[in-house]
Structure formats: C-alpha cells, structure tokens
C-alpha positions, 0 to 999 in steps of 0.5 A: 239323698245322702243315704242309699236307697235300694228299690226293688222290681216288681213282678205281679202274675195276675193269671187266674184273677177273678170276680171272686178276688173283688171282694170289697174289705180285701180290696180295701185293704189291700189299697191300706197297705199300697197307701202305707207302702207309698207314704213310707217307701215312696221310692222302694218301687222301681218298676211294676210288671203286671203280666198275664192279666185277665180281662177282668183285670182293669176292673179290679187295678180301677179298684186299687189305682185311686190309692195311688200318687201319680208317681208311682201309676207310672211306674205301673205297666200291664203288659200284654202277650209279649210280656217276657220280652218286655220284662228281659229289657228290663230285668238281666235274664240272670236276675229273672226268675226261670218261669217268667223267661229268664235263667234263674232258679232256687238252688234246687231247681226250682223256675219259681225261686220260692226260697231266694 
C-alpha cells in the first residue's frame, strides 16, 4: 500500500444484551456507523471477539450483519464459554486487559483499563 496501515483488535462484551437494546432507530444507526467505518477504514479492523453473548444475541448481530462486506463477517467471531482462551491465542496476555484474562491494567489498577 506504500503507507502503514495500524489495524486494531476488537473486544465486544455483549454480557447484559437484551430485547430492550433491539430498538430499531439505534439498530439503524449503529448499522450507519459500521457502514461508514467499512467504506472509509476497511482495513482499521483485524479481529473481532465478541464474548459473553446472551442467546438472544444472534438476533440482534442478524440485525447488523447485512451491513457488513463479507470481509469483514469473517473477521467476526462469537466466541463461546471458552472465550478467554481463544482470546490469549490471539492477543499477548500483556497487551489483554486484566478482566478478559490477561495481565493489563490502568495505572491504578484498574482490570478494565478506562484510562489506556
């Protein structure tokens, strides 16, 4: 590309994802920005880890998903109960944010690096 290109991991906690979150103006713009996101930085995303997802969740990620290019629907993946494992063979335990199983925190401790 003659130029550096930084992509970026992605974490997505789905845990607490209900039907009141399938509200249909902020499923359509949320589906806006992911478009936007795509057209622009198509190659800003690396991974996708989406962990902890209720039942419901394939409901609302059908939702989403017809926004998306099929490059980037396979840089997705719901992962299941054994999702820190998947995410420390792909994420250096150092670079992964205490409370998703790996060693990193804020300054002052915090597991969920608000202020990195």
């Amino acid at each position: 590309l003659g130029r550096n290109v930084e992509s970026i991991t992605m974490i997505y906690d789905v845990e607490g994802l209900g039907l009141k979150h399938l509200w249909k103006p902020a499923i359509d713009t949320y589906g806006e920005i992911l478009q936007t996101f795509e057209d622009n930085y198509p190659e800003a995303l690396k991974r996708l880890f989406v962990i902890k997802a209720p039942k419901l969740f394939p409901v609302a990620f059908n939702l989403v998903r017809h926004f998306l290019c099929e490059n980037t629907r396979q840089k997705i993946s719901v992962l299941g109960a054994n999702w820190q494992e998947v995410l420390l063979k792909h994420i250096d335990e150092e670079e992964l944010p205490a409370i998703y199983g790996g060693k990193l925190t804020d300054p002052d401790g915090d597991p969920r690096c608000r202020t990195r």
